[in-house]
N, C-alpha and C positions, 0 to 999 in steps of 0.2 A: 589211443591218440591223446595227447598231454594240451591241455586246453591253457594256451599263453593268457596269465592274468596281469593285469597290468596295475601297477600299485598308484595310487595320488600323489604326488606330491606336491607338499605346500611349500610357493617359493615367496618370501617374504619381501615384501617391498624393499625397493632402495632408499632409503633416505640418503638425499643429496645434503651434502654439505656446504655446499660452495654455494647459499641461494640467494645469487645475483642478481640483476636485471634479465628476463630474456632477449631475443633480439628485438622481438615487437613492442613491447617498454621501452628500451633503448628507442626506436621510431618515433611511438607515440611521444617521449619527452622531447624526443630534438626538436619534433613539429611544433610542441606548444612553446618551446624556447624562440625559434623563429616566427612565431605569429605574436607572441608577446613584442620582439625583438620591430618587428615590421609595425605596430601600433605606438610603439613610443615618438614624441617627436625630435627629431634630429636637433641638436642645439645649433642655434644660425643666428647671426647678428641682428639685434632689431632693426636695422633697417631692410633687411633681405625676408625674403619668403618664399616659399615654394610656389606660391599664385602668381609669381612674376619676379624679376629681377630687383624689384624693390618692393619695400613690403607698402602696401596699402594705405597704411596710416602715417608712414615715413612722406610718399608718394605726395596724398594730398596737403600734408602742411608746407612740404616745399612747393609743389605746385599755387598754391594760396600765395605764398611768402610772394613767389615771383612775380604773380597777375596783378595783385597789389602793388606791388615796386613799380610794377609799369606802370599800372592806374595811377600813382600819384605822378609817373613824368609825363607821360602825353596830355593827360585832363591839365596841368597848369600849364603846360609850355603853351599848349592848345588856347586858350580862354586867353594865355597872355598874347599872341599872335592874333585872335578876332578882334582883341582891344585894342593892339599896340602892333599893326603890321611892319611898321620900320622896325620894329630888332632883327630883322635879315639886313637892314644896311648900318649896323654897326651902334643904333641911338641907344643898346640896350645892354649889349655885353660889347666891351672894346675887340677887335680884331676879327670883329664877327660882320663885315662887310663883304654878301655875298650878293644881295639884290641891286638896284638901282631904282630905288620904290620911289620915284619921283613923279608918277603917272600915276593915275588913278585905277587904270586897269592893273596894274601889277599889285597895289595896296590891295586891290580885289579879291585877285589871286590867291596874295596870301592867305588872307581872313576865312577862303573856305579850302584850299590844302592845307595849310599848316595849322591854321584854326579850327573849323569845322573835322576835317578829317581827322585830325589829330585828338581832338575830343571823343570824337567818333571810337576809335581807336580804346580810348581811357577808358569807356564806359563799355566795352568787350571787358577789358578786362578785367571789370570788376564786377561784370556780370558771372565769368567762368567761374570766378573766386566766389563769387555768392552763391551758385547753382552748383551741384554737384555733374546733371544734366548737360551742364553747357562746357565744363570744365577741359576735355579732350579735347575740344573743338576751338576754345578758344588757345590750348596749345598749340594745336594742329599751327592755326592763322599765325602765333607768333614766330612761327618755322618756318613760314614761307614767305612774310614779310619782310624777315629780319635776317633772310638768306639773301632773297630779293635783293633790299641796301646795302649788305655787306657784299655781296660778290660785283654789283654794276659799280658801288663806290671804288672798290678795289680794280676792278677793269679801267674805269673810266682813267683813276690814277695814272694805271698803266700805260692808256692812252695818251693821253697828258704828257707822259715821259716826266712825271715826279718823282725827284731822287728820293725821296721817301716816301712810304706809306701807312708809319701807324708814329703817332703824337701822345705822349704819357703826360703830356702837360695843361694846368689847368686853365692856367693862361692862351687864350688864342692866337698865335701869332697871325698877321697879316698872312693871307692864302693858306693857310695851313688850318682850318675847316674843316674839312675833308680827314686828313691825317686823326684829329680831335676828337671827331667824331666814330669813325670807325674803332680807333682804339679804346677809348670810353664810355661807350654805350654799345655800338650795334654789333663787335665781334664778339663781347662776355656774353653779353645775352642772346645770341642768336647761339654761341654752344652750351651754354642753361637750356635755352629751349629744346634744341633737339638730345640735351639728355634726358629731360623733364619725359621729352615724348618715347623715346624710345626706349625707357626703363618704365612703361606705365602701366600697370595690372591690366592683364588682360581678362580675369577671369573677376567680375563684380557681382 
């Protein structure tokens, strides 16, 4: 009976040639490429940011710039109106004959809406500009005030049946107040205001 022996044999390693990346190398570098890739920041206008549609520091120097702007027209119209209530009938800017302040009670009137209030008013906004705290709030108010005048000025016009409704002129014309007004103060600033507001970081 022949007893099957079985021989060794030594089978020598392959040396690869080709030595590439494997496919888990491949993996692990795409991963570190996209997490490099996701920590860089995105180049974006200074005035944008990803915290909001405006970046923060753009955000409060216009918001400043505007509260200010307002602060210096309401505080002197205001102070000049508790001094001098006849400039609604005309004694202080020509074509600017809106009141009949011939009575005492109307001079009265004036001195604390146009006066008081209107002070009232300046001193908001120069508190939002000086607080960072109070800043939102005093936008908020110019959004709603300044909607407020702009849409009953522009109704009431309507009412009225005024062939026109907005005056580019610095000159007052006789009745045309209303026009002057609306055009030059209360519809720029009332759409400042609600871009001011609704472009404003929400994340502080």
């Amino acid at each position: 009976m022949k007893t099957a022996t079985m021989k060794s044999v030594n089978v020598a390693p392959t040396v690869r040639t080709d030595l590439g990346p494997s496919d888990e190398e491949r993996m692990t570098t795409g991963l570190s490429r996209q997490r490099r890739a996701s920590n860089r920041t995105p180049p974006v206008c200074a005035a944008y940011s990803e915290e909001g549609l405006m970046n923060p520091k753009w955000h409060r120097r216009l918001t400043k710039t505007f509260l200010v702007s307002n602060s210096l027209f309401w505080l002197p119209w205001g102070l000049i109106n508790l001094i001098k209530p006849k400039s609604w009938s005309g004694e202080l800017i020509p074509g600017m004959e809106v009141y009949d302040l011939s009575e005492p009670v109307a001079r009265t009137e004036v001195r604390a809406m146009y006066g008081g209030l209107q002070m009232a008013i300046g001193t908001a906004a120069l508190v939002g500009a000086a607080r960072d705290e109070h800043r939102d709030s005093a936008i908020g108010f110019f959004v709603l005030a300044l909607s407020g005048l702009s849409l009953c000025r522009l109704g009431g016009m309507m009412v009225e049946g005024e062939s026109s409704y907005l005056s580019f002129k610095t000159k007052i014309e006789p009745g045309k107040y209303n026009q002057v007004g609306l055009a030059m103060y209360e519809l720029p600033n009332m759409i400042l205001a609600w871009i001011l507001f609704v472009l404003r970081p929400r994340n502080k």
